[in-house]
C-alpha positions as a Markdown table, in Angstrom:
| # | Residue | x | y | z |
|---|---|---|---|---|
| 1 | Unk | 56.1 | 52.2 | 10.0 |
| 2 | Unk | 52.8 | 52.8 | 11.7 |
| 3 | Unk | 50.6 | 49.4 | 12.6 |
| 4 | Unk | 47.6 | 48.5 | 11.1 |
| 5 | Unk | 45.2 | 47.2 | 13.8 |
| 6 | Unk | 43.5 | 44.3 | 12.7 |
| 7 | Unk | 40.9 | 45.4 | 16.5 |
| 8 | Unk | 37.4 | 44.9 | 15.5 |
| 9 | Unk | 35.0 | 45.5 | 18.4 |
| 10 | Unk | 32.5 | 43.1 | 18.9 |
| 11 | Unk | 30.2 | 44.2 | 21.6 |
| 12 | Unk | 28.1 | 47.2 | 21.5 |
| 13 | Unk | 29.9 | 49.2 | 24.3 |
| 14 | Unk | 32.9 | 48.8 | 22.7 |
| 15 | Unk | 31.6 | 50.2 | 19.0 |
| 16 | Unk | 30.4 | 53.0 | 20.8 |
| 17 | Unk | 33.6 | 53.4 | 22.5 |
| 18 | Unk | 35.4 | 52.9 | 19.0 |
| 19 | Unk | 33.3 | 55.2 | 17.2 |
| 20 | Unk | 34.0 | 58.2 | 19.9 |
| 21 | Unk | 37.5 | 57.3 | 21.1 |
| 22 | Unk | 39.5 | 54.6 | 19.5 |
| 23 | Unk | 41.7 | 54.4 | 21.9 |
| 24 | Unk | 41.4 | 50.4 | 22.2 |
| 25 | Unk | 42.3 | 50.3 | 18.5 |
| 26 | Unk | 45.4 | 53.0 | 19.2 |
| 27 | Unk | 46.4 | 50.3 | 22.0 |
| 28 | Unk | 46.1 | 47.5 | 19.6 |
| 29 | Unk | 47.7 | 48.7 | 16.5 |
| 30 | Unk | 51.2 | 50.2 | 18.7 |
| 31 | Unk | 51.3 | 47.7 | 21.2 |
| 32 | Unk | 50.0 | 44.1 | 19.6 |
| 33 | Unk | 50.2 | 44.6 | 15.9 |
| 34 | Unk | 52.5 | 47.0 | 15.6 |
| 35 | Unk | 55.8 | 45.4 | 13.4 |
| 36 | Unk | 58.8 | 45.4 | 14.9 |
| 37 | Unk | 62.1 | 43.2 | 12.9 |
| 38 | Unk | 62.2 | 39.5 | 13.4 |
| 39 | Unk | 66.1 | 40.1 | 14.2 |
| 40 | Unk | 65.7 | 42.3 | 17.4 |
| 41 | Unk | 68.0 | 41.6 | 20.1 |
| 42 | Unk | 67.7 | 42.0 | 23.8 |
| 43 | Unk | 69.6 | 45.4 | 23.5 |
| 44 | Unk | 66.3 | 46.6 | 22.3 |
| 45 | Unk | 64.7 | 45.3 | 25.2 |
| 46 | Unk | 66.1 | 48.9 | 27.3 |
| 47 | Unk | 63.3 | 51.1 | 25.8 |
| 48 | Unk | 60.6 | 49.3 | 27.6 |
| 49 | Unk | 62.9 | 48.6 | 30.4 |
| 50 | Unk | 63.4 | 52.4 | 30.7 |
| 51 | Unk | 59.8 | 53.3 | 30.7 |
| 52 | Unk | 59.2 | 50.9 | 33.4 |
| 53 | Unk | 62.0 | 52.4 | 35.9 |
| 54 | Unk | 60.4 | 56.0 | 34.6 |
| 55 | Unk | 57.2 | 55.1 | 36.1 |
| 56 | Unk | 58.4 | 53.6 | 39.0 |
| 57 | Unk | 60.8 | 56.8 | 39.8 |
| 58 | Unk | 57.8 | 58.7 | 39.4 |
| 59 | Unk | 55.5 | 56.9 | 41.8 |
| 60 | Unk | 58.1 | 56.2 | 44.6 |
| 61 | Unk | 58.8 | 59.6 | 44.3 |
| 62 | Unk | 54.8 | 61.0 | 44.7 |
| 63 | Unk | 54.9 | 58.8 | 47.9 |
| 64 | Unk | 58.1 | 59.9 | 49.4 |
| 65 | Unk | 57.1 | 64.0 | 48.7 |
| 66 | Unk | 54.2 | 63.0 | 51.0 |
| 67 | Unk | 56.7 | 62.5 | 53.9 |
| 68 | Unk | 59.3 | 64.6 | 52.6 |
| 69 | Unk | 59.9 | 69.0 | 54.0 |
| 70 | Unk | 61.8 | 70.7 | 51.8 |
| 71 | Unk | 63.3 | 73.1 | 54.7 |
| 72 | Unk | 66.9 | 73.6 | 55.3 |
| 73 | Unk | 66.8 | 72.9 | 58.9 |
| 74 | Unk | 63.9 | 70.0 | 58.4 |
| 75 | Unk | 65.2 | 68.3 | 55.2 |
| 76 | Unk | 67.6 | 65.7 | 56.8 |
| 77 | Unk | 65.8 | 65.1 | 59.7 |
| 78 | Unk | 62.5 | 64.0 | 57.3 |
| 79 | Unk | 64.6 | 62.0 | 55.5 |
| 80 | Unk | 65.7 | 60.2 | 58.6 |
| 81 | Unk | 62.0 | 59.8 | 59.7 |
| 82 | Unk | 61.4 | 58.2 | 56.3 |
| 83 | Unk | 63.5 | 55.6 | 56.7 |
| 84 | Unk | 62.5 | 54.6 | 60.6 |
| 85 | Unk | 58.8 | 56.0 | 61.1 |
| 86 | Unk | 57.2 | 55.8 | 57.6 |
| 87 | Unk | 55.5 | 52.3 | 57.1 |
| 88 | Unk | 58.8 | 51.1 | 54.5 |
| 89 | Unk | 59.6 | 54.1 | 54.1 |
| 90 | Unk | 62.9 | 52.2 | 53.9 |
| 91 | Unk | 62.0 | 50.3 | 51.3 |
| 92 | Unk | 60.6 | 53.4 | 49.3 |
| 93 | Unk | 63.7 | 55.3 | 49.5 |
| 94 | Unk | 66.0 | 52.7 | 48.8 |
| 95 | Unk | 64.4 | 52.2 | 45.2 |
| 96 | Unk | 64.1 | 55.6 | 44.6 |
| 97 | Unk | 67.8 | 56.3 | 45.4 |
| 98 | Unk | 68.8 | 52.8 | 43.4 |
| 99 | Unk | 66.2 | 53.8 | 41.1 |
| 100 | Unk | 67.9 | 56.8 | 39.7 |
| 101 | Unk | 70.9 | 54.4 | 39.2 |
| 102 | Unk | 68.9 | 51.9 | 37.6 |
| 103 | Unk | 67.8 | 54.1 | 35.2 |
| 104 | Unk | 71.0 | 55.7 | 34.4 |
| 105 | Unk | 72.2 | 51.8 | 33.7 |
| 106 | Unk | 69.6 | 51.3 | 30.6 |
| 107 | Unk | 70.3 | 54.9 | 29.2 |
| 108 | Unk | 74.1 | 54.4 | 29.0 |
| 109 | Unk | 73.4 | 51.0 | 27.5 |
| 110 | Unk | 70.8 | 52.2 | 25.6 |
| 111 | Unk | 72.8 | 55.0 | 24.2 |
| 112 | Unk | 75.7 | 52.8 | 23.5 |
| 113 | Unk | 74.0 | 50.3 | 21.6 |
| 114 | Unk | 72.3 | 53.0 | 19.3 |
| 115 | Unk | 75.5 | 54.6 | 19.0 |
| 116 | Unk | 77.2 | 50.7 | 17.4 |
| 117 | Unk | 73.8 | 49.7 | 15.5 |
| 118 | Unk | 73.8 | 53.5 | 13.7 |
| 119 | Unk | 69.7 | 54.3 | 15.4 |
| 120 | Unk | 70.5 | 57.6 | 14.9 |
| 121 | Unk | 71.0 | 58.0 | 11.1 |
| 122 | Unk | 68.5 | 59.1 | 8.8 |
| 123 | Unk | 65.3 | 58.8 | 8.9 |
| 124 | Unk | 65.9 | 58.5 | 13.0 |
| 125 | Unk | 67.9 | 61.8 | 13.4 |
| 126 | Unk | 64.8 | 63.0 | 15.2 |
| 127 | Unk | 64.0 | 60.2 | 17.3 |
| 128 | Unk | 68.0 | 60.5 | 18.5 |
| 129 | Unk | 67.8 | 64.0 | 19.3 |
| 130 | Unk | 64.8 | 63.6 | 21.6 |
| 131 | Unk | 66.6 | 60.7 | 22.9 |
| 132 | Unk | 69.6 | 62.9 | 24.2 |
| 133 | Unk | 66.9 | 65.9 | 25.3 |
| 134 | Unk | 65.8 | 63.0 | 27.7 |
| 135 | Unk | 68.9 | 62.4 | 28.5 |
| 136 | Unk | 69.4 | 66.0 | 29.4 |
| 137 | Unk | 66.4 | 66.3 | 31.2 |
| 138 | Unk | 67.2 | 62.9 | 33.4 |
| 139 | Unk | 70.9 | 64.5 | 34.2 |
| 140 | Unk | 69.0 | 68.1 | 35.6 |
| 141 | Unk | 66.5 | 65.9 | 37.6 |
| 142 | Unk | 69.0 | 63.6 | 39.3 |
| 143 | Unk | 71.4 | 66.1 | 40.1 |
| 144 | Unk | 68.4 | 68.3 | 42.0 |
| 145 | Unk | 67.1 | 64.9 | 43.9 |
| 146 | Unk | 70.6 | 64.4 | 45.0 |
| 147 | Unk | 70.8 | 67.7 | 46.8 |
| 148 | Unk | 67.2 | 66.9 | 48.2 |
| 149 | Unk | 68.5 | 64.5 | 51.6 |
| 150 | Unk | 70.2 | 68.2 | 52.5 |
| 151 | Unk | 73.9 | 66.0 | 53.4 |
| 152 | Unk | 77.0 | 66.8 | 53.4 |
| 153 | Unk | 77.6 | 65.5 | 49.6 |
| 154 | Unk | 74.3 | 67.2 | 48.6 |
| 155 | Unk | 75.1 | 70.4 | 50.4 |
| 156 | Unk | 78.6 | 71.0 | 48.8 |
| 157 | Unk | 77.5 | 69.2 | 45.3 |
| 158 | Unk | 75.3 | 71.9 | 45.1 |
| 159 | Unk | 77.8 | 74.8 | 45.9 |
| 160 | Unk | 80.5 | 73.2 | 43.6 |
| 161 | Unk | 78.8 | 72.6 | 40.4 |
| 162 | Unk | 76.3 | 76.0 | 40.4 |
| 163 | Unk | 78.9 | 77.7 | 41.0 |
| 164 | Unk | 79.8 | 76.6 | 38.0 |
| 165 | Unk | 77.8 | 79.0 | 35.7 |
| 166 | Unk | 79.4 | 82.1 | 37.3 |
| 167 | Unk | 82.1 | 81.3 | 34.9 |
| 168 | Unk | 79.3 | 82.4 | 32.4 |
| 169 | Unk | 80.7 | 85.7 | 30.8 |
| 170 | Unk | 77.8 | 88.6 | 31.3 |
| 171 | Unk | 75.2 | 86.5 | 32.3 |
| 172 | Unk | 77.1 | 84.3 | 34.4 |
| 173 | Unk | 76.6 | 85.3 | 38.5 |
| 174 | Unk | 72.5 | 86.3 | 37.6 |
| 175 | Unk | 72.1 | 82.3 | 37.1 |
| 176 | Unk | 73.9 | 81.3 | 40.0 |
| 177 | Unk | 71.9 | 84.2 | 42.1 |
| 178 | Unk | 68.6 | 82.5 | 40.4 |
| 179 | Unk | 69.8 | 79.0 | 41.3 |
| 180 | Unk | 70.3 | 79.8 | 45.0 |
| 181 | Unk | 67.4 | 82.2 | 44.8 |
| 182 | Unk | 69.6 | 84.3 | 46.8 |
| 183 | Unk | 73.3 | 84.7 | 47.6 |
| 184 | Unk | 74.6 | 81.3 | 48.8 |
| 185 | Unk | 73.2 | 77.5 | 48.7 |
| 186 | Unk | 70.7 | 77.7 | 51.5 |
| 187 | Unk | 66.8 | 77.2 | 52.1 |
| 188 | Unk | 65.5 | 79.1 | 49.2 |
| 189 | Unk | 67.8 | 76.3 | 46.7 |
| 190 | Unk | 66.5 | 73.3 | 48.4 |
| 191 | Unk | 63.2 | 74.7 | 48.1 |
| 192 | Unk | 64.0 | 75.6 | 44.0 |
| 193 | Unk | 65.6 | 72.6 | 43.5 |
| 194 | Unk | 63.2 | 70.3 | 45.3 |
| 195 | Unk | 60.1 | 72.1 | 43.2 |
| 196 | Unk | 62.3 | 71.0 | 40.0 |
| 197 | Unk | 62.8 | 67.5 | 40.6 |
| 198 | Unk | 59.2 | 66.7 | 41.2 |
| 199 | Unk | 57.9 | 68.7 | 38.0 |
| 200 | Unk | 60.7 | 67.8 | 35.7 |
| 201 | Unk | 60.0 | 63.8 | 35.7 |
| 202 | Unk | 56.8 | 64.7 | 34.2 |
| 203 | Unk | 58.1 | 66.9 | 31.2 |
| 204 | Unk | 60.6 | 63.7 | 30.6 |
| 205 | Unk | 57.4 | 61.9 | 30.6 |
| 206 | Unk | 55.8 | 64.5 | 27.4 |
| 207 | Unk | 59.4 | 64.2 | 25.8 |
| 208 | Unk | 59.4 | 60.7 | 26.4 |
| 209 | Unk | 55.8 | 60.4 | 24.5 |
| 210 | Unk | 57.0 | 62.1 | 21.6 |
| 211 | Unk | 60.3 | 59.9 | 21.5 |
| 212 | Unk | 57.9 | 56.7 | 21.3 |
| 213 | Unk | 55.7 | 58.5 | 18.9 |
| 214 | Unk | 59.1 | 59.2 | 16.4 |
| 215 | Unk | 59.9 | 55.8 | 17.1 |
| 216 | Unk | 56.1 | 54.0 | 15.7 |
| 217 | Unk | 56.9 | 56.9 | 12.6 |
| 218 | Unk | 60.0 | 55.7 | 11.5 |
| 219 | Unk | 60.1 | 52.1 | 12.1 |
| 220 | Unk | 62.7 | 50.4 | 14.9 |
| 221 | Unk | 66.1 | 50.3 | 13.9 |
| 222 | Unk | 68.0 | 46.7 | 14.0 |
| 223 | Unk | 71.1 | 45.2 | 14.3 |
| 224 | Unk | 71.6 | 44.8 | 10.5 |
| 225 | Unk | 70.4 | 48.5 | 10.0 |
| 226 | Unk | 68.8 | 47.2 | 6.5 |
| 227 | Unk | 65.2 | 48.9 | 6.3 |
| 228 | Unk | 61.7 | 46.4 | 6.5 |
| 229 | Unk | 61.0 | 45.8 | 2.8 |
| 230 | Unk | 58.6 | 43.3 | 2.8 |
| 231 | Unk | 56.7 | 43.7 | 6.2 |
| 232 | Unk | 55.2 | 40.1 | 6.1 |
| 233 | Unk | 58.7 | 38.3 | 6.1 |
| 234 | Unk | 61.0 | 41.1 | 7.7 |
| 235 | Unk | 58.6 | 42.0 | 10.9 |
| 236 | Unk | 56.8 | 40.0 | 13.7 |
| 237 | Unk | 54.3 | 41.6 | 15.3 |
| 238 | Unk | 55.2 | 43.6 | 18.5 |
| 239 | Unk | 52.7 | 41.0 | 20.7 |
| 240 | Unk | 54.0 | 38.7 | 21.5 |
| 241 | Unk | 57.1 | 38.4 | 20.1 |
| 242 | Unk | 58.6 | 41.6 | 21.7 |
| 243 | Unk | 56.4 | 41.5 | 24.8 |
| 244 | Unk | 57.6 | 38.2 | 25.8 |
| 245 | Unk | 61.2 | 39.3 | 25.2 |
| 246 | Unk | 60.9 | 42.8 | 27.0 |
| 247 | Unk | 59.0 | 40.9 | 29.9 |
| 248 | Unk | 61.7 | 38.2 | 30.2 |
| 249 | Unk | 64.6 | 41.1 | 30.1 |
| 250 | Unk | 62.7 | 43.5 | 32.9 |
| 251 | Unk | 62.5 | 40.2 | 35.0 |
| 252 | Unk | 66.4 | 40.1 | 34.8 |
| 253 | Unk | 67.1 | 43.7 | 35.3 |
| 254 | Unk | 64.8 | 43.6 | 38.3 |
| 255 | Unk | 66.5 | 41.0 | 40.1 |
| 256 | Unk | 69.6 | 43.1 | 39.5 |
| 257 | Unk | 67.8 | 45.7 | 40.8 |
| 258 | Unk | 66.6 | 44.4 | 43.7 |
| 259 | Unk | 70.4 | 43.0 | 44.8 |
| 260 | Unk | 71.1 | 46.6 | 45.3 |
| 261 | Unk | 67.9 | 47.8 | 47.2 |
| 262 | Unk | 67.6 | 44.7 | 49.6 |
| 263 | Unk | 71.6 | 43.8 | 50.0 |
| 264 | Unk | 73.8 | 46.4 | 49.5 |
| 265 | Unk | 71.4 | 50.1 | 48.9 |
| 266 | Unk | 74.1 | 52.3 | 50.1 |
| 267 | Unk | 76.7 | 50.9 | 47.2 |
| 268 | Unk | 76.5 | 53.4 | 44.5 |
| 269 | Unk | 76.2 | 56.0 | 47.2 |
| 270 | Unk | 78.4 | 58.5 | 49.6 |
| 271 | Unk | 78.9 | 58.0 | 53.5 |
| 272 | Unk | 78.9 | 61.6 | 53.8 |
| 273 | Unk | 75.9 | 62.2 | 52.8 |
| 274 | Unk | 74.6 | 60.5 | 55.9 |
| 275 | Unk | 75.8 | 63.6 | 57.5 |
| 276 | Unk | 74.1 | 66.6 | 58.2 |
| 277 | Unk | 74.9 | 69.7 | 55.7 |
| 278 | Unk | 77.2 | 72.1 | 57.5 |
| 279 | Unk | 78.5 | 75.2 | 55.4 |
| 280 | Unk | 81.5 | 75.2 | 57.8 |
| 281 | Unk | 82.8 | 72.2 | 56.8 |
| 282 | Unk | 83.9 | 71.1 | 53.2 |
| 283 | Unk | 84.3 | 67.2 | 52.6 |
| 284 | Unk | 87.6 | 66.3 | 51.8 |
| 285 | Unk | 86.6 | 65.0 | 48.6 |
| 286 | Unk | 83.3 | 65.9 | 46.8 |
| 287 | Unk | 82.3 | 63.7 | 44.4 |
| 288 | Unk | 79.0 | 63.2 | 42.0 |
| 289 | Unk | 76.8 | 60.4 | 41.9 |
| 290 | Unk | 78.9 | 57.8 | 39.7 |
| 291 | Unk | 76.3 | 58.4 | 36.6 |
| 292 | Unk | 77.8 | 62.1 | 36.2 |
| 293 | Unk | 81.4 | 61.1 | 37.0 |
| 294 | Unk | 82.6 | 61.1 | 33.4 |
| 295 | Unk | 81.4 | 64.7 | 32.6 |
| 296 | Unk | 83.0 | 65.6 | 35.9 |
| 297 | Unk | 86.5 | 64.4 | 34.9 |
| 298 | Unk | 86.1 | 66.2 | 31.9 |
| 299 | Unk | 85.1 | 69.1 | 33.7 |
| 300 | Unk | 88.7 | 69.0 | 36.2 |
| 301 | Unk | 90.9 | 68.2 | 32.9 |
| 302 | Unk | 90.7 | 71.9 | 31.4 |
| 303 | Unk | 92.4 | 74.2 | 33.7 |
| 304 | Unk | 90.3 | 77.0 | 32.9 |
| 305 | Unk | 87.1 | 77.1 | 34.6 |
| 306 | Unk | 85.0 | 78.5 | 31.8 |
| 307 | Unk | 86.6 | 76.4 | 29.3 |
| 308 | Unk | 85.7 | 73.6 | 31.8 |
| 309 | Unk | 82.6 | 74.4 | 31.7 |
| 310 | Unk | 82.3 | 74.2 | 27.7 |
| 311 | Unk | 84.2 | 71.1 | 27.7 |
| 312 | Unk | 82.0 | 69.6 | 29.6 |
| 313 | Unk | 78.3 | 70.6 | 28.0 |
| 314 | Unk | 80.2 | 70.3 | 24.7 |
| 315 | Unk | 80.5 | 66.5 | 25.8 |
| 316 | Unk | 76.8 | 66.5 | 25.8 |
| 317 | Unk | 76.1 | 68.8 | 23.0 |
| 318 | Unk | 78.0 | 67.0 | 20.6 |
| 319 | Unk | 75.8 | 63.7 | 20.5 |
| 320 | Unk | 72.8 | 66.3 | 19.0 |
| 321 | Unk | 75.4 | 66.2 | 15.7 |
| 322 | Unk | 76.0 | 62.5 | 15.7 |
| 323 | Unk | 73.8 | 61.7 | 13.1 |
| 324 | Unk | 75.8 | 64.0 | 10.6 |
| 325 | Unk | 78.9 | 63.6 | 12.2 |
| 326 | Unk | 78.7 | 59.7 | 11.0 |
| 327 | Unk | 78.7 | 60.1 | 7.0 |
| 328 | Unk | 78.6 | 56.5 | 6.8 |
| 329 | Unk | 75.9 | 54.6 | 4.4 |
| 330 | Unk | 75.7 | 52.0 | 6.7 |
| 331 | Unk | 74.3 | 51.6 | 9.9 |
| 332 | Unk | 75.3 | 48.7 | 11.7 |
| 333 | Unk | 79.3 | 48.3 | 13.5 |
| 334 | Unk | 78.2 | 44.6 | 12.4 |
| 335 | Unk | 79.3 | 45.6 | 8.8 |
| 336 | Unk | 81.5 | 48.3 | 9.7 |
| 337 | Unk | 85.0 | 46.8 | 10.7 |
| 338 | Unk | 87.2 | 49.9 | 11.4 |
| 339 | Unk | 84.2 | 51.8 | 13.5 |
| 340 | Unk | 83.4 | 48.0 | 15.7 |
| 341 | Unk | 86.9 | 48.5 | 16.9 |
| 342 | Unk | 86.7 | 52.4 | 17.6 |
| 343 | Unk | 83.5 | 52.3 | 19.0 |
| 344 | Unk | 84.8 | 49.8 | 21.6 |
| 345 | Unk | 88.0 | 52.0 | 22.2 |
| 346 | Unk | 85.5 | 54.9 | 22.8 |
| 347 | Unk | 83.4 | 52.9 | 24.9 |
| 348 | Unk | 86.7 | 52.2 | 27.3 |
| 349 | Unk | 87.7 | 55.7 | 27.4 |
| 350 | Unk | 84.0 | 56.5 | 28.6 |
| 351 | Unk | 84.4 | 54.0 | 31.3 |
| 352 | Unk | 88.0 | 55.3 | 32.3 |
| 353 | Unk | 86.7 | 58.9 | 32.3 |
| 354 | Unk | 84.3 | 57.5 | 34.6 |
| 355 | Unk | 86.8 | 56.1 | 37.3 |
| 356 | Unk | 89.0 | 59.4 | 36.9 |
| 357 | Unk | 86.4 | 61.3 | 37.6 |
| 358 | Unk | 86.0 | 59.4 | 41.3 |
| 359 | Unk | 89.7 | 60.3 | 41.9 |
| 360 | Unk | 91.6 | 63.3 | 43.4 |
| 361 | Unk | 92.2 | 65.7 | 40.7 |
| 362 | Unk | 96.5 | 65.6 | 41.2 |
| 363 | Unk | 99.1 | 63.6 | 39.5 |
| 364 | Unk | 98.5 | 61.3 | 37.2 |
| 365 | Unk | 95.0 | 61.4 | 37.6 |
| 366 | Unk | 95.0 | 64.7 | 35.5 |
| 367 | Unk | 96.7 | 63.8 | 32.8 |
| 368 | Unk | 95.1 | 60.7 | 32.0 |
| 369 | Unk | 91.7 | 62.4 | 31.9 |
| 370 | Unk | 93.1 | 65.4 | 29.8 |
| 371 | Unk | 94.2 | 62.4 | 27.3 |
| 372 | Unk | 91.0 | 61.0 | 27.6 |
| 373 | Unk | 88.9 | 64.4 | 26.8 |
| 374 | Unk | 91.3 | 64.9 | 23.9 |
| 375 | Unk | 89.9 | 61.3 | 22.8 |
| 376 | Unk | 86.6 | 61.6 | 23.6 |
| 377 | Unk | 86.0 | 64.9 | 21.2 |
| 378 | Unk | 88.5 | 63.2 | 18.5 |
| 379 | Unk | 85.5 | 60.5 | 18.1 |
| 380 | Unk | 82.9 | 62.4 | 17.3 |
| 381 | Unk | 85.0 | 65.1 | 15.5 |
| 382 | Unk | 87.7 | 63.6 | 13.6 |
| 383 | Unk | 87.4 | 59.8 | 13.6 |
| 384 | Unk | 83.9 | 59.3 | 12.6 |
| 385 | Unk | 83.8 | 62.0 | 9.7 |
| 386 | Unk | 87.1 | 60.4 | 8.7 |
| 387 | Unk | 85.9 | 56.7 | 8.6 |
| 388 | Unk | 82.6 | 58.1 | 7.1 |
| 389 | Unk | 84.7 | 58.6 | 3.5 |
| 390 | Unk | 87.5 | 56.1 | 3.9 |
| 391 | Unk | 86.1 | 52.7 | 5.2 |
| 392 | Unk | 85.6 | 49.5 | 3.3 |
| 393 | Unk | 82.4 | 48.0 | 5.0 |
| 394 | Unk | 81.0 | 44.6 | 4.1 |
| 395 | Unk | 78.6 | 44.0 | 2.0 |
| 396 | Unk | 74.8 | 44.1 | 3.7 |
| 397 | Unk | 72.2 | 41.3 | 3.4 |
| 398 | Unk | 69.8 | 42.4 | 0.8 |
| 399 | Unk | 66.7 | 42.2 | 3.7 |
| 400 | Unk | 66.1 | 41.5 | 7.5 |
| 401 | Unk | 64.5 | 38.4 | 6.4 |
| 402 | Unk | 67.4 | 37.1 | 4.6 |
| 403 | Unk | 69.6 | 37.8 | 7.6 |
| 404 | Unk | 67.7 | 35.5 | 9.6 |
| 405 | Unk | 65.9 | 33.4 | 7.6 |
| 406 | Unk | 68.3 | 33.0 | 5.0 |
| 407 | Unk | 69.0 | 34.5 | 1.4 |
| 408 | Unk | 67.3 | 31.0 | 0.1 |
| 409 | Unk | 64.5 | 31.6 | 2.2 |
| 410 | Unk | 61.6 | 32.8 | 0.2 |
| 411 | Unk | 61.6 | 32.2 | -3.8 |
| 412 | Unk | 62.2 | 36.2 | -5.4 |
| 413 | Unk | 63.2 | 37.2 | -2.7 |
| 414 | Unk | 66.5 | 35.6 | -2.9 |
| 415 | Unk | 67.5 | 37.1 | -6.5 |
| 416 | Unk | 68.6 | 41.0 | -4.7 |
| 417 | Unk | 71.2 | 39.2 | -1.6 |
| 418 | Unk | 74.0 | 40.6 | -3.3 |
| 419 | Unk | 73.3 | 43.9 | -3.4 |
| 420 | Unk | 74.5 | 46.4 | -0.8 |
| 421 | Unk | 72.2 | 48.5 | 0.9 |
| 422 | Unk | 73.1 | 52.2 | 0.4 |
| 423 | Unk | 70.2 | 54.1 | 2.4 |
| 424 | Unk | 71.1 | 56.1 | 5.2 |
């Protein structure tokens, strides 16, 4: 549902301009006239809210490499002189840090909310898939920044989770070896690790392009998950309807933002991590950042290590199948009774998976999460192919006009509300 740019240049540079590279008129026709539904929320407002904190991750972090020696024995110490030598250096590191949990914030919300409005069914499966490869990409790039401050939590969150792989049949102990780029977590993985994290922010970038590209293809999904029929009464245009909105929720997510960088920065952090790595001495807990802790809980509940392993990337891999997991005509939990209150138990077991993963890995602890797991694949797996065939849903407004505007609203219009829509 491309926009058609109503940009007419008026002065002669900017004919010439037009004629050779349109790129004004490109601007224009995705970012002012492109159509977007008159019934957008503010859930949708987390895309643009995302691609601000990607840019901002992405410059903090240029500066910071400036400052920054990726040495075993220098690491710490040039982290240190960030903070109290670099003019706010402080300041630079605390977004960065805080940054990375900002951003993991908007995904999970983003994420959720496409998961109860349907985003990723057909014609979107695409745009979902490149959604969770971005996803993927931001998990591989936090974990390697994390290591990067060369502390306690970074040293031995490094050893505990590529160690991992080794559990790899065949193939297994040559990737750990090429992690370490030896035979134990030492200079030459800070130094892979560190050249990583700097390059990898601007492949999400590319991946991030083509999501945004799928996105102006398809159309924007929205909370009735009824398609634009007529585009006059069922869209707005982007500017300045959606611009106002996004700029209004950025504002608010800033100021939340900026609680954590100015008043508490160390919150969402680990105290050990303000100690020096030491291969001598193992933390008596090691813990991920929170934003991996629910893949981490899966990861303890299986009691084999490989199968560990599988459990956990399987929690991952599974949300590429979603959109044919769900055989469901309709889109939107808003219509869908039976999946609103499943989706909500799912998003509670996410959330306890989350806070098991931040405990000791004894008692109860481990059986709850193993309950949890079990839960966690029976959602994707059995419940939503299941409510797919069997659910009654309510009957869908016959356009995204009438849902707003009304079903009276319009003259011919009116004469299709009854009917349900059936697309996918």
């Amino acid at each position: 549902m491309q926009g058609h740019s109503t940009y007419r240049p008026t002065g002669g540079v900017a004919k010439w301009l037009e004629d050779r590279l349109p790129i004004v008129g490109l601007v224009h026709s995705s970012a002012v006239a492109y159509p977007v539904p008159r019934n957008l929320n503010y859930l949708w407002t987390f895309g643009g809210i995302l691609t601000f904190m990607l840019v901002a991750q992405i410059l903090t972090g240029v500066v910071l490499v400036m400052h920054y020696v990726p040495d075993a024995t220098k690491a710490f110490e040039s982290v240190e002189k960030i903070m109290r030598d670099v003019n706010y250096g402080w300041l630079l590191r605390y977004l960065h840090a805080n940054g990375a949990s900002m951003f993991f914030i908007a995904v999970y919300i983003h994420i959720f909310r496409g998961m109860y409005y349907g985003s990723y069914k057909a014609p979107r499966e695409v745009l979902w898939i490149l959604g969770v490869i971005i996803f993927l990409l931001m998990m591989a790039t936090a974990f390697m920044g994390y290591v990067l401050p060369w502390g306690q939590m970074s040293f031995w969150g490094a050893t505990v989770i590529t160690n991992l792989f080794s559990a790899i049949p065949l193939v297994g102990p040559s990737i750990v070896t090429w992690l370490w780029g030896g035979f134990s977590v030492d200079d030459a993985t800070l130094k892979h690790f560190f050249s990583l994290h700097y390059l990898l922010p601007f492949v999400i970038a590319g991946v991030v392009g083509l999501h945004i590209w799928a996105l102006h293809h398809v159309g924007q999904n929205n909370p009735t998950g009824v398609e634009v029929k007529d585009i006059r009464r069922d869209t707005v245009p982007f500017t300045p309807y959606a611009t106002l909105k996004d700029g209004v929720a950025l504002v608010v997510f800033m100021i939340f933002f900026a609680y954590f960088v100015f008043y508490i920065p160390n919150y969402l952090g680990h105290a050990d991590n303000y100690i020096k790595a030491n291969p001598l001495v193992t933390p008596a807990h090691i813990v991920p950042e929170w934003y991996f802790l629910p893949f981490y809980a899966i990861l303890r509940a299986i009691p084999s290590k490989l199968g560990g392993v599988v459990m956990m990337f399987g929690a991952i891999a599974v949300l590429f199948f979603l959109p044919w997991l769900d055989r469901s005509k309709v889109r939107s939990a808003n219509y869908r009774p039976l999946y609103k209150q499943f989706f909500w138990v799912f998003v509670a077991v996410a959330v306890l998976l989350g806070w098991l993963g931040s405990k000791p890995p004894e008692g109860i602890y481990v059986t709850l999460s193993r309950l949890a797991t079990a839960y966690y694949f029976l959602h994707f797996l059995v419940i939503l192919p299941l409510l797919g065939t069997f659910e009654k849903t309510k009957p869908l407004p016959a356009s995204i006009g009438d849902s707003v505007l009304g079903s009276s609203y319009g003259g011919a219009h009116a004469t299709a509300a009854a009917a349900p829509e059936t697309r996918g």
